[in-house]
C-alpha positions as CSV (number, residue, x, y, z in Angstrom):
1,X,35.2,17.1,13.4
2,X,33.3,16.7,16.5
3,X,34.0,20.1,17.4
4,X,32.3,21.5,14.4
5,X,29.4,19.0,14.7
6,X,28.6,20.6,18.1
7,X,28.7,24.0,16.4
8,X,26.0,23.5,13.8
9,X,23.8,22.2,15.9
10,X,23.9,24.9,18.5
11,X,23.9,27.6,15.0
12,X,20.5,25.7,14.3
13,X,18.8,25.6,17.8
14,X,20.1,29.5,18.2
15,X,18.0,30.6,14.8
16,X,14.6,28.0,15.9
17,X,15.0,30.2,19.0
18,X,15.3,33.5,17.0
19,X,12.5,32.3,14.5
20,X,10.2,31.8,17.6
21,X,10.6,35.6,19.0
22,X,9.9,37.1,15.8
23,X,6.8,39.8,16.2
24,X,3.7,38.2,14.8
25,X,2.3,41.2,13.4
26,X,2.8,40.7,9.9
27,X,1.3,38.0,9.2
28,X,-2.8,38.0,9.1
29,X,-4.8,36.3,11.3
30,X,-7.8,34.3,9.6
31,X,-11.2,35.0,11.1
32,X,-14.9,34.4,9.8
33,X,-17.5,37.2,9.0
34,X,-20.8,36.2,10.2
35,X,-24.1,37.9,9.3
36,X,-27.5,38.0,10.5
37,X,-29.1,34.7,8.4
38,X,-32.9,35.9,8.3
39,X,-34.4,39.3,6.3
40,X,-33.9,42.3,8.3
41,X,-37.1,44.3,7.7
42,X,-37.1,48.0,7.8
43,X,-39.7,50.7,8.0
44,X,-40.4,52.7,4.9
45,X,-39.3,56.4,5.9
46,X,-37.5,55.3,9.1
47,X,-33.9,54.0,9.6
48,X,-31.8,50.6,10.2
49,X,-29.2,48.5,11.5
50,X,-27.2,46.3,9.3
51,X,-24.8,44.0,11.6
52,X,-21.9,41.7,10.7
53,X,-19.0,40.1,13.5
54,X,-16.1,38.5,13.1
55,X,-15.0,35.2,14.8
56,X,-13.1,34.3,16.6
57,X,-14.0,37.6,18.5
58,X,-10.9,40.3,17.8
59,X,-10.8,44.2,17.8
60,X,-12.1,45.4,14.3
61,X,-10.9,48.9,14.9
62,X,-7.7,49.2,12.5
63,X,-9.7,46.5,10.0
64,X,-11.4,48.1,6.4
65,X,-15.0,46.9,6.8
66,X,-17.3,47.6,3.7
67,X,-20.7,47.8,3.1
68,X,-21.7,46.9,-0.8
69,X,-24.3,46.1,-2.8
70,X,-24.2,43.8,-5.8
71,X,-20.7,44.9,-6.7
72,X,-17.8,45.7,-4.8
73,X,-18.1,49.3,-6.4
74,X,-21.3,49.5,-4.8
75,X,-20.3,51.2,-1.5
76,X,-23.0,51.7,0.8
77,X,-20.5,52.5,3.5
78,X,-16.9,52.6,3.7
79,X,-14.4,52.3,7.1
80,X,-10.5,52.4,6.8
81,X,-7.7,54.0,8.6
82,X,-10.2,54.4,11.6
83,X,-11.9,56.9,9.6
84,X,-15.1,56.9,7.1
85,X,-14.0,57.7,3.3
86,X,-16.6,58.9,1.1
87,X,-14.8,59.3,-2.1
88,X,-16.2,55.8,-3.6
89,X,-19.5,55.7,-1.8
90,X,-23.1,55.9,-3.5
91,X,-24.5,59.2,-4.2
92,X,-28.2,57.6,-3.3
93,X,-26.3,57.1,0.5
94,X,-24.4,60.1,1.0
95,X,-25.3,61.9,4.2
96,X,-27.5,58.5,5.1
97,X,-25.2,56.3,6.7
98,X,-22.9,56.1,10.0
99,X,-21.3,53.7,11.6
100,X,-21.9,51.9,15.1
101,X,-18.3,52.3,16.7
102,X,-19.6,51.1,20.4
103,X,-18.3,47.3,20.4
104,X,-15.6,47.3,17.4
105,X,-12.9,46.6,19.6
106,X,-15.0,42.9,19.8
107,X,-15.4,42.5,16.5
108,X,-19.3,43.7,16.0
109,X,-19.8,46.8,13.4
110,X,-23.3,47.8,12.3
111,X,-24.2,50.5,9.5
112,X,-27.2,53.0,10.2
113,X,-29.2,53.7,7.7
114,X,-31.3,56.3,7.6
115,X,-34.5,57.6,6.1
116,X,-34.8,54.0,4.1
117,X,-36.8,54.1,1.4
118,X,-37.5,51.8,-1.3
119,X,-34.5,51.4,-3.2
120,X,-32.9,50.5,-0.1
121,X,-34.5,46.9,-0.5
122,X,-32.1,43.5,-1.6
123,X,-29.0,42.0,-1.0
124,X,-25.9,43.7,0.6
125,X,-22.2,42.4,1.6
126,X,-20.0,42.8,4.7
127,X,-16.4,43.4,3.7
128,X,-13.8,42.8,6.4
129,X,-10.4,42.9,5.5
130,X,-6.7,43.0,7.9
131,X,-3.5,42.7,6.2
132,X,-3.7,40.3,3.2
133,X,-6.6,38.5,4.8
134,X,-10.3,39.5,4.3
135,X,-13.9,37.4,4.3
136,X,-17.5,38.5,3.3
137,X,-21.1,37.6,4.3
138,X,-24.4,39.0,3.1
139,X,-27.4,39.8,4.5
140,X,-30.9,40.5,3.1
141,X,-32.7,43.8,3.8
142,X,-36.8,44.1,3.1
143,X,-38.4,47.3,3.5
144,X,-42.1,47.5,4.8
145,X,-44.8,50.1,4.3
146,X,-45.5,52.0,7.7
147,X,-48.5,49.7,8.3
148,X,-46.0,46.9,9.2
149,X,-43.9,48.5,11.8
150,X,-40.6,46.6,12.6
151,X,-42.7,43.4,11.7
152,X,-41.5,40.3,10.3
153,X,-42.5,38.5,7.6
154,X,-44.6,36.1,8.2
155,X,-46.4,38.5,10.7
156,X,-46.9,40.7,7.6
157,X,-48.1,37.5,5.7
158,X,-51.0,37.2,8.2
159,X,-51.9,40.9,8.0
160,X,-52.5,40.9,4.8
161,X,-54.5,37.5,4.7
162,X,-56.8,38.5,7.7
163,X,-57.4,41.8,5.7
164,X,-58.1,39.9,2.4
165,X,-60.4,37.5,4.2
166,X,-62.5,40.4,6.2
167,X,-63.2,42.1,2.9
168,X,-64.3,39.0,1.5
169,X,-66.5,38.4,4.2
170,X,-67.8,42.0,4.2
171,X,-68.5,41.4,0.1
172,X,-70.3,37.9,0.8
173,X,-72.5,39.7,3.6
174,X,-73.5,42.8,1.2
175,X,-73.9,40.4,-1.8
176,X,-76.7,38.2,0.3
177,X,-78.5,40.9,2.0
178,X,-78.4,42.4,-1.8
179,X,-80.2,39.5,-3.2
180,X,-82.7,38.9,0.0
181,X,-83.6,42.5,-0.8
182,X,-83.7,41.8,-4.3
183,X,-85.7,38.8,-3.6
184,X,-88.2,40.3,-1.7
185,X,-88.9,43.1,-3.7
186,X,-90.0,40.7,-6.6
187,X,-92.3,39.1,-4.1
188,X,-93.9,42.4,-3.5
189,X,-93.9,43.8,-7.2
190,X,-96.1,40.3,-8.0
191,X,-98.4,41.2,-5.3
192,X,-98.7,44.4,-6.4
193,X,-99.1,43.0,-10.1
194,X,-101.8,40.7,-8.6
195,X,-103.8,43.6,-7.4
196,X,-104.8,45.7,-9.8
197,X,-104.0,45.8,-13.6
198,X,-100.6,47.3,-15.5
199,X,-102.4,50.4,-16.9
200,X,-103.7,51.6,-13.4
201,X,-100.4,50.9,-11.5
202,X,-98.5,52.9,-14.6
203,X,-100.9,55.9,-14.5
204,X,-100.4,56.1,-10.4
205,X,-96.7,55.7,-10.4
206,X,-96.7,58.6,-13.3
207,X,-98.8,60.6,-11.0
208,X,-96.9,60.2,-7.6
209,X,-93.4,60.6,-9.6
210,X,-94.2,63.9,-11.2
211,X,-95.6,65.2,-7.5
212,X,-92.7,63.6,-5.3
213,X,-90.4,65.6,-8.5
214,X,-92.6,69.3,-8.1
215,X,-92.7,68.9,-4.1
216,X,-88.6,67.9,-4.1
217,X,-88.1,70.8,-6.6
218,X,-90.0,73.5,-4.4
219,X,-88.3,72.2,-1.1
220,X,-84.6,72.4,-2.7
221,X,-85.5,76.3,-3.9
222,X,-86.8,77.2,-1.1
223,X,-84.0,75.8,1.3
224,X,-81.3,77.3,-1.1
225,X,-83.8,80.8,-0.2
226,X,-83.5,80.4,2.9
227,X,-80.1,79.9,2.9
228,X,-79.0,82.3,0.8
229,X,-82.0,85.1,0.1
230,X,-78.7,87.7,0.4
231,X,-77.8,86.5,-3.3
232,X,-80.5,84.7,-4.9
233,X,-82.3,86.7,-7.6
234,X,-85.5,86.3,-6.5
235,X,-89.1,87.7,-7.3
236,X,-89.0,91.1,-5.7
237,X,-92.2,90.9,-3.4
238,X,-90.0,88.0,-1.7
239,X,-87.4,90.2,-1.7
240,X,-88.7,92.5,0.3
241,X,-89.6,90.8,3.4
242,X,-86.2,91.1,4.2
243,X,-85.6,95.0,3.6
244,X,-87.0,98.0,5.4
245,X,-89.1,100.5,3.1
246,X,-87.2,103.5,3.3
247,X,-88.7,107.3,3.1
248,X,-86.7,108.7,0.4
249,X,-87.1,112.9,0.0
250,X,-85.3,114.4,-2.9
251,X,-82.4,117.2,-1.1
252,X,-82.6,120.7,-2.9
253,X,-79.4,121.7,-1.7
254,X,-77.8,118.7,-3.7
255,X,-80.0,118.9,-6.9
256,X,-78.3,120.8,-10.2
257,X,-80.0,124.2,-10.9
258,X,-81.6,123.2,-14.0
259,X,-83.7,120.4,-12.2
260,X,-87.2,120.8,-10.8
261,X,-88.0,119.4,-7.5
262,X,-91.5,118.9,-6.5
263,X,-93.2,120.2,-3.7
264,X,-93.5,117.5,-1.9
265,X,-90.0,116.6,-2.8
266,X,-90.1,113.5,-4.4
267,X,-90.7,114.5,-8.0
268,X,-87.8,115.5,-10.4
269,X,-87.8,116.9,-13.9
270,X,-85.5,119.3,-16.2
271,X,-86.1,123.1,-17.2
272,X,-86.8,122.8,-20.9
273,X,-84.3,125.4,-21.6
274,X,-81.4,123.3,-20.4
275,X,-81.2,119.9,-22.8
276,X,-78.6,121.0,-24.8
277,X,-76.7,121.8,-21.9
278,X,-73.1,119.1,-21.3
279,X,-74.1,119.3,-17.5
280,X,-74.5,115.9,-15.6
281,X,-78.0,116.9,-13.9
282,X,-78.5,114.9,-11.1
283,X,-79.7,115.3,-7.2
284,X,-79.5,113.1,-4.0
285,X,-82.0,111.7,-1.9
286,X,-81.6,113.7,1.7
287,X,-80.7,111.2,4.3
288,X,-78.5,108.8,3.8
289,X,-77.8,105.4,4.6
290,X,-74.6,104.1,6.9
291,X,-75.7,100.7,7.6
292,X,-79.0,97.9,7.6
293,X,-80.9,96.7,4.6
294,X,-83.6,99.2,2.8
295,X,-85.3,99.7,-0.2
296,X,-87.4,102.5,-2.2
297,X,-89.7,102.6,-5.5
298,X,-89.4,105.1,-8.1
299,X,-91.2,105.4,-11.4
300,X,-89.9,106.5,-14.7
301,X,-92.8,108.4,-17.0
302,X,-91.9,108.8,-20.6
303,X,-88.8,107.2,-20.2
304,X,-88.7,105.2,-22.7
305,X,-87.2,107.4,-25.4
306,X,-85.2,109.8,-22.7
307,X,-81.9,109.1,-20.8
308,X,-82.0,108.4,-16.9
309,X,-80.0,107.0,-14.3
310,X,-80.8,106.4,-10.8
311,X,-78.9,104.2,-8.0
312,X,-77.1,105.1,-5.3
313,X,-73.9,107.0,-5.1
314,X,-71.0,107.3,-2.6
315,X,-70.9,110.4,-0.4
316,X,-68.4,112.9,-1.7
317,X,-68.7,111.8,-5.2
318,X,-68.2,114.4,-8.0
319,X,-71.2,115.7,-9.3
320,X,-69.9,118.8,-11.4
321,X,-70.1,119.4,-14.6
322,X,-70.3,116.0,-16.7
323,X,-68.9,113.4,-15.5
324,X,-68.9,109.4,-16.0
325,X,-71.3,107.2,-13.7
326,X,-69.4,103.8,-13.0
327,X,-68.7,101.8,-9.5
328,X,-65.3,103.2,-9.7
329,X,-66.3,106.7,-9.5
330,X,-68.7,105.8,-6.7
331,X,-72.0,105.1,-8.1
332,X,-73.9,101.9,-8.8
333,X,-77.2,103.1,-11.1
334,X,-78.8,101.6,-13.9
335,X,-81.2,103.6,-16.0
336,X,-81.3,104.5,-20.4
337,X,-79.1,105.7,-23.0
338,X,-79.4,106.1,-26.7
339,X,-77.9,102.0,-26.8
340,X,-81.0,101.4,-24.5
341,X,-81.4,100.4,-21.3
342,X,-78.2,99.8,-19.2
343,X,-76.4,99.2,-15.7
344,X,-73.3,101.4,-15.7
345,X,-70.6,99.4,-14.9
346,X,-67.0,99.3,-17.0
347,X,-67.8,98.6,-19.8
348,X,-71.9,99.2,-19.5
349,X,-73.9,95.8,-19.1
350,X,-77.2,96.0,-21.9
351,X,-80.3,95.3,-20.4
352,X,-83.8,93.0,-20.8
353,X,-87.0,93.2,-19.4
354,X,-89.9,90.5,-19.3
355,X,-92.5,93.0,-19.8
356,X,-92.1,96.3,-22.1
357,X,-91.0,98.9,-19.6
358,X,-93.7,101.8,-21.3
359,X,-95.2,103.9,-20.4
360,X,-94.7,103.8,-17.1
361,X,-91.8,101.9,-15.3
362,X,-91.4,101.2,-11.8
363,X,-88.0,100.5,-10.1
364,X,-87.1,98.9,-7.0
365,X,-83.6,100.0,-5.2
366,X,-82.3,97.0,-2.7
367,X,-79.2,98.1,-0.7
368,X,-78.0,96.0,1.8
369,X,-75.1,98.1,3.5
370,X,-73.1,95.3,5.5
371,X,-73.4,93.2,2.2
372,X,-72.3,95.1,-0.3
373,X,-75.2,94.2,-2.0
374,X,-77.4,96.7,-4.6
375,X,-80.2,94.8,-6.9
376,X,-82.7,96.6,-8.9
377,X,-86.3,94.8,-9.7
378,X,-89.0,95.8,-12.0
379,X,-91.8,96.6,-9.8
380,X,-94.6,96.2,-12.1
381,X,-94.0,92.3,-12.8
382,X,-91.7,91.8,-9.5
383,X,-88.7,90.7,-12.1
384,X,-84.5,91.0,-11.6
385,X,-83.0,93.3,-13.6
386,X,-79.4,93.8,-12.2
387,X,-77.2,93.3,-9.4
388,X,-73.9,94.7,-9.0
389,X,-71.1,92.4,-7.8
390,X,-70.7,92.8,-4.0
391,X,-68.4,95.9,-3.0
392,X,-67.4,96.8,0.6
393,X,-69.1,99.8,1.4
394,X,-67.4,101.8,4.1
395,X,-69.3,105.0,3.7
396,X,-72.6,106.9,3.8
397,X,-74.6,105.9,0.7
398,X,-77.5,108.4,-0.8
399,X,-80.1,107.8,-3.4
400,X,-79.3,109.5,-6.8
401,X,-81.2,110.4,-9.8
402,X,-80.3,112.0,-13.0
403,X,-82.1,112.8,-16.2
404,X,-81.3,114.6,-19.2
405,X,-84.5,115.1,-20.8
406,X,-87.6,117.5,-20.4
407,X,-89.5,114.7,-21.3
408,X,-89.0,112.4,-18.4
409,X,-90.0,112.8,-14.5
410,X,-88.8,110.8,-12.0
411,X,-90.9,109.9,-8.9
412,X,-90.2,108.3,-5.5
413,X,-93.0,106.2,-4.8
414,X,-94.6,106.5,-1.4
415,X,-94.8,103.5,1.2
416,X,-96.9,100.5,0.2
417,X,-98.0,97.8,1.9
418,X,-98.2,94.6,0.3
419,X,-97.3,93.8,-2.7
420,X,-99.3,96.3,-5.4
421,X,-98.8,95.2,-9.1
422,X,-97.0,91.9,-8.4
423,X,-98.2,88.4,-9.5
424,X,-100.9,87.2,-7.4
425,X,-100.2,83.5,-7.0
426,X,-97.0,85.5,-6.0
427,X,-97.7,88.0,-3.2
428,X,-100.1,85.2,-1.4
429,X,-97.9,82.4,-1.8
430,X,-96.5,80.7,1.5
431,X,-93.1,78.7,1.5
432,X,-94.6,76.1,3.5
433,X,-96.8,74.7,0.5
434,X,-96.4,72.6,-2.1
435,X,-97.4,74.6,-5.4
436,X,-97.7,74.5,-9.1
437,X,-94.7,76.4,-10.4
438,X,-95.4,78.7,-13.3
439,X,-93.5,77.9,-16.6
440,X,-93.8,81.5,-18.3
441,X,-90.1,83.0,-19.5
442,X,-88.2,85.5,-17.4
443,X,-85.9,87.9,-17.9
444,X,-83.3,89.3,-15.8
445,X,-80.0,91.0,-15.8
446,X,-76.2,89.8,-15.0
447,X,-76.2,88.7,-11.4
448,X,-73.9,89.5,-7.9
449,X,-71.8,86.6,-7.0
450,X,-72.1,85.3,-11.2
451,X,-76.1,84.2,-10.1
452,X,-77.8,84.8,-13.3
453,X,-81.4,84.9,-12.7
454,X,-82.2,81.4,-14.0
455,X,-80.4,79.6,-11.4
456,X,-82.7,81.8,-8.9
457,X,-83.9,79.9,-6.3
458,X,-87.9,79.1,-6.9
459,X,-87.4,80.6,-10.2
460,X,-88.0,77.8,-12.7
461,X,-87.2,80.2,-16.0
462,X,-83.8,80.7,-17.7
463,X,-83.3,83.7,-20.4
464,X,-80.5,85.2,-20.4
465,X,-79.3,89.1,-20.4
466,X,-78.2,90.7,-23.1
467,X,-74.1,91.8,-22.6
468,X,-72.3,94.4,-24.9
């Protein structure tokens, strides 16, 4: 009996011993997660850290750590087997997040996040979990506009409230030095009152209004002048200040054997015995024109029942036989046709004049080469007629007139100086006065640039041209 007695005991102190050198390793060892306890604020557009740690401090490496948001489901980052898994994270973080591997093995993991923007913003849980054992702690992330960079809270509180109070003390300055002003302008309208009656201080404030208004208006048209002469639509004795009067002399050698040139070569009509002819019969002035701004005259007799054209045309245009006048082709001209009066563009533009252009009717041609600017003006009344839109000219230029009527001559006017058969208050105005600004109507044709001639600048009139 004894014998045995001394057997179980050593059986039982054997098996404590056993039970004592048993490997630890599956069991779980409890630990705490411990997250940052204030907001951790983030720049809009920029990227963060979200920490967690375990204690008491132990390697983290072969844990599962988790990142969620309101649900477990939630992944904002997941970390098992050593390795990041994707399959159950957000699609709003994919490609976003990484994890901060340098102190792990002490129990301290961090998710990056980058590019945060503002659905990034709330609650979010730590998950670590080894073996059968796992805790959880939550932090709070805030994300801030870029004004508020990496700034806390409180500091963003005071931002805000100094920014609030400087515009309210802005607001209170302008609304006082608003009613001083206010204040002393009624002091000085009953002083005013006190010295001389209602009806006189009406009748001068009527007259210095409509004066300030006409000296304002004439300033503003003749700045925009100024400014932009090249495009405005202006009164042609203006117009020519800019341009160089040049000698235009009709070229035999270029002119259809049915015309009649002049002796002094600036004179063209047709041979009566050629009007029923389908010839296109036209000549070109004889120098022509590479570059610089120029103009010439010419005057249409009888030409308000007979067709005409004259312009400018391209050199090495084709002039045989008949043919179609059109920028296209090389020529910008305006002149009549059995519609009536018209700039040949695609499809041709009708024309107006302010005055009745018979019997006689004097043309102005304004070519401005480096431009690509070609105007016509009535002469006789200094009015716009046309103005092709600007082209790139990259060529020599001639004059060009055509006619296909006995009836009609054309005539290049010689050199004048001054401004013969324009306006008076017109040709002897100066830009540095104030003047009375005529109200009479004015016609004009479609403008370069879409300028029709009422917008002109110093032109106070507004019909409009007549389009097909």
């Amino acid at each position: 009996m004894e014998d045995f007695f001394h057997g179980s005991v050593l059986c039982h102190i054997i098996s404590l011993l056993l039970f004592t050198q048993l490997p630890t390793g599956g069991f779980a060892q409890e630990f705490t997660v411990i997250a940052p306890p204030d907001p951790i604020v983030a720049v809009l557009g920029g990227e963060v850290l979200l920490p967690c740690r375990v204690s008491p401090a132990m390697s983290a490496e072969d844990m599962e750590l988790r990142w969620f948001r309101s649900k477990f489901s939630e992944a904002v980052f997941i970390y098992q087997d050593r390795l990041e898994q994707k399959e159950e994270q957000m699609a709003p973080y994919a490609g976003r997040t990484s994890l901060v591997r340098d102190l792990l093995i002490q129990g301290e993991a961090a998710v990056r996040i980058q590019n945060v923007n503002v659905s990034d913003n709330g609650l979010y849980t730590c998950f670590f979990r080894k073996g059968g054992f796992y805790e959880e702690a939550s932090l709070e992330l805030k994300v801030a506009e870029p004004f508020f960079p990496q700034a806390s809270p409180w500091k963003v509180a005071f931002l805000v409230s100094l920014t609030v109070l400087v515009i309210l003390l802005l607001g209170a300055g302008c609304y006082t030095k608003r009613e001083h002003s206010m204040k002393m302008q009624e002091m000085g309208e009953k002083e005013t009152l006190c010295q001389t009656s209602e009806q006189d201080r009406q009748t001068k404030e009527e007259v210095l209004k409509d004066a300030a208004k006409l000296q304002e208006e004439l300033e503003r048209r003749k700045s925009a002048y100024l400014a932009a002469w090249r495009k405005a639509q202006l009164y042609a004795d203006w117009r020519k200040e800019e341009f160089q009067a040049w000698p235009v002399t009709l070229d035999p050698g270029s002119a259809h054997s049915d015309l009649v040139i002049s002796h002094e070569k600036t004179s063209v009509t047709l041979k009566a015995s050629c009007v029923n002819s389908e010839d296109t019969f036209s000549v070109l002035g004889f120098e022509g024109i590479t570059s610089g701004r120029c103009y010439w005259e010419v005057e249409i007799r009888d030409g308000d029942q007979s067709e005409w054209t004259l312009g400018v045309c391209g050199e090495g245009v084709n002039r045989k036989g008949w043919y179609i006048e059109s920028p296209d082709k090389g020529f910008w001209v305006v002149g009549r046709f059995e519609k009536g009066y018209c700039a040949c563009t695609l499809p041709q533009t009708l024309l107006s004049f302010m005055q009745a252009p018979h019997p006689r009717l004097r043309v102005g041609v304004f070519l401005d080469h480096k431009e690509g600017d070609i105007s016509f003006y009535n002469m006789t009344d200094g009015s716009h007629i046309f103005s092709f839109p600007q082209a790139s000219f990259s060529g020599t230029l001639f004059p060009y007139f055509m006619i296909s009527s006995e009836d009609v001559s054309l005539t290049v006017c010689p050199k004048v100086e001054g401004s013969e058969g324009l306006p008076v208050a017109l040709s002897n105005l100066s830009l540095e006065e104030p003047v009375s600004l005529p109200g009479a109507g004015f016609s004009s044709g479609s403008g370069a640039d879409g300028l029709p001639g009422a917008e002109s600048p110093l032109l106070p009139c507004s019909p409009e041209a007549v389009s097909p």
